[in-house]
N, C-alpha and C positions, 0 to 999 in steps of 0.2 A: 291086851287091853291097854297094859302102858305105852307101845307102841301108837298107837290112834290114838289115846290122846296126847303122846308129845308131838306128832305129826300134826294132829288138829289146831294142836296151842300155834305150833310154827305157821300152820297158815295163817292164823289170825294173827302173827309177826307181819305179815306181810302189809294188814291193814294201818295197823297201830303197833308199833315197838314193844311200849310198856304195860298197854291191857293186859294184852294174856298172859304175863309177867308178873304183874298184879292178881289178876286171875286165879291164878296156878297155886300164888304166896297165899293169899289167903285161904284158899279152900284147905291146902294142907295146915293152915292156922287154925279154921276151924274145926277142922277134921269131916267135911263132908264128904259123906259116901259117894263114889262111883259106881253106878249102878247098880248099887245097894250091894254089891260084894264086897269091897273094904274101902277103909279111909283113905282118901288123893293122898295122905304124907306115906303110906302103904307102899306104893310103887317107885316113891324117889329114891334113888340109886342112895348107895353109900356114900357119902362128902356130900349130899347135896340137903340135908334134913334141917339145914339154916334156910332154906329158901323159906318154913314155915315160922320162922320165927316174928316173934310182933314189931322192933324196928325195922328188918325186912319188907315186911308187908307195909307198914306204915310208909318208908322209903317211895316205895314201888309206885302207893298210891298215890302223894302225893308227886310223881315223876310224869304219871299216867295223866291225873289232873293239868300238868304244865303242857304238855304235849297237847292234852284235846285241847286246848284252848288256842293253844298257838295256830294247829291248823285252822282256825276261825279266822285269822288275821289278814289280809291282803298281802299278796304277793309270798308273806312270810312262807307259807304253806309250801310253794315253790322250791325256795329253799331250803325246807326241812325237806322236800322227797327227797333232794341231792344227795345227804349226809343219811336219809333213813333208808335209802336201799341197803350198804355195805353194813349198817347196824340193825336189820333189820334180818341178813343173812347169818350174823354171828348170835342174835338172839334165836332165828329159828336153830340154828345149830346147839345150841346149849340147852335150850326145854328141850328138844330131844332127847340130847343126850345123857341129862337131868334125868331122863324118864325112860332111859331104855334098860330092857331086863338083865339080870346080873346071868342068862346065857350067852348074852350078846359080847360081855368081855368086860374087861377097862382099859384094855387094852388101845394104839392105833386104832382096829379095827371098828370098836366100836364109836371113835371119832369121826373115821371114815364114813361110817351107815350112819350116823346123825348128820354129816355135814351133807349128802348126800341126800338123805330122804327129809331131815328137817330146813335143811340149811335152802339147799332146791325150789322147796314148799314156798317158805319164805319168800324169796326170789321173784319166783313166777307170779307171785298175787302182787307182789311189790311192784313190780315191773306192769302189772295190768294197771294197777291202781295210779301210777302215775302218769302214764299212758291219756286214761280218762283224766286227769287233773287237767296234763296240758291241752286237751280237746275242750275243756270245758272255758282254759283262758283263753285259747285264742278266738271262741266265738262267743264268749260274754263278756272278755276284755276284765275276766278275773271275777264278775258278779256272781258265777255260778258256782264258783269254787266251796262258798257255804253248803250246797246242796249235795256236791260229791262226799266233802268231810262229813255232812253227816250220814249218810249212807256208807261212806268206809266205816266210821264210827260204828254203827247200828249193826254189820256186816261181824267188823273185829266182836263186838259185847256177843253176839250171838253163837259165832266159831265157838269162840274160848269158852264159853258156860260150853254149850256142848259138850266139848271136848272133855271135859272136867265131870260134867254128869251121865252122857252117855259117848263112850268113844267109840263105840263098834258102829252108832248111825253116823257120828260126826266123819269115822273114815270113810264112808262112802257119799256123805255130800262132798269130802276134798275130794275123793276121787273126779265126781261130776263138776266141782270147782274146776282141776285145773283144766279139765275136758274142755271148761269155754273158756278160760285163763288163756291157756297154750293156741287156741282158735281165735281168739285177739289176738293175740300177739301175730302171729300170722298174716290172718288180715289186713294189722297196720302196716304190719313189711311189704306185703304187696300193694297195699295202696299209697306208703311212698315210693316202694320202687316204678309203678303206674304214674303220678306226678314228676318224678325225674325225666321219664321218659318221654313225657308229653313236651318238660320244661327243654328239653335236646332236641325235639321235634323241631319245637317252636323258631329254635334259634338256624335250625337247620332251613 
């Protein structure tokens, strides 16, 4: 179980950094049950039991509030995907790691399968989500970029509660996540490499 939800939280890294960050701090603040079998602060690993603390959480929120606002901004947004992929891989990497079972190690190893299975996660939604950003500037010339933000927005709040309240359904919508995640991506590879191709035709 704490596996799926530190996976789940790491996908919702991908939408937004500090949500499910936020997320995560508060529920173990509050102590709200995980699928009514124990408290979220229950499954955080040893050294990790500050992530529930109230500056913490307070921290988080107000980080989360700076962030959704920013991507509202023109052009800004752009610039934040820049910097929120590689932060976006080291936060999926850390709520995993946060939250994986004391079978797993403390080891390298269980660095390794967090950076791996959380860090990945992260990655591959980040890498979609920007994807769609820059499709949406260059055919609204940035006007539509409110409407992806809130849909990554709406996407990230939903993950991360999930994940937090039920992780065994949230591991199987990531699973069907990166199924059409990883088929973007794809996709867009071969439709630039289809436009290259045309663009060498042309000059040919």
């Amino acid at each position: 179980m704490a596996i799926f939800a530190g996976v789940g939280l790491a996908a919702a890294c991908g939408f937004r950094v500090f949500l499910p960050l936020f997320v995560a701090s508060l529920a173990a603040n509050m102590g709200i049950d995980v699928s009514g079998q124990a408290e979220f602060a229950h499954f955080l690993g040893d050294g990790f039991q500050w992530l529930g603390d109230t500056p913490i959480t307070v921290a988080l929120g107000a980080a989360t509030l700076l962030e959704v606002a920013s991507y509202y901004m023109p052009w800004i947004d752009n610039f934040l995907d820049m910097i929120a992929t590689p932060v976006a891989l080291v936060a999926g990497t850390f709520i995993t790691g946060a939250l994986m079972p004391e079978f797993v190690g403390d080891g390298s190893y269980k660095w390794i399968a967090a950076t791996i299975a959380g860090g990945g996660t992260a990655g591959l939604v980040q890498v979609a989500s920007v994807m769609s950003r820059s499709t949406a500037t260059a055919a609204t010339g940035g006007i539509g970029n409110p409407l992806v933000a809130t849909a990554e927005l709406a996407s990230a709040t939903a993950t991360a509660s999930l994940a937090v309240l039920l992780p065994f359904v949230m591991g199987f919508f990531v699973l069907l996540l990166l199924y059409f995640v990883v088929g973007k991506i794809i996709r867009h590879l071969h439709a630039r490499r289809a436009c290259r191709a045309i663009e060498v035709a042309k000059r040919l």
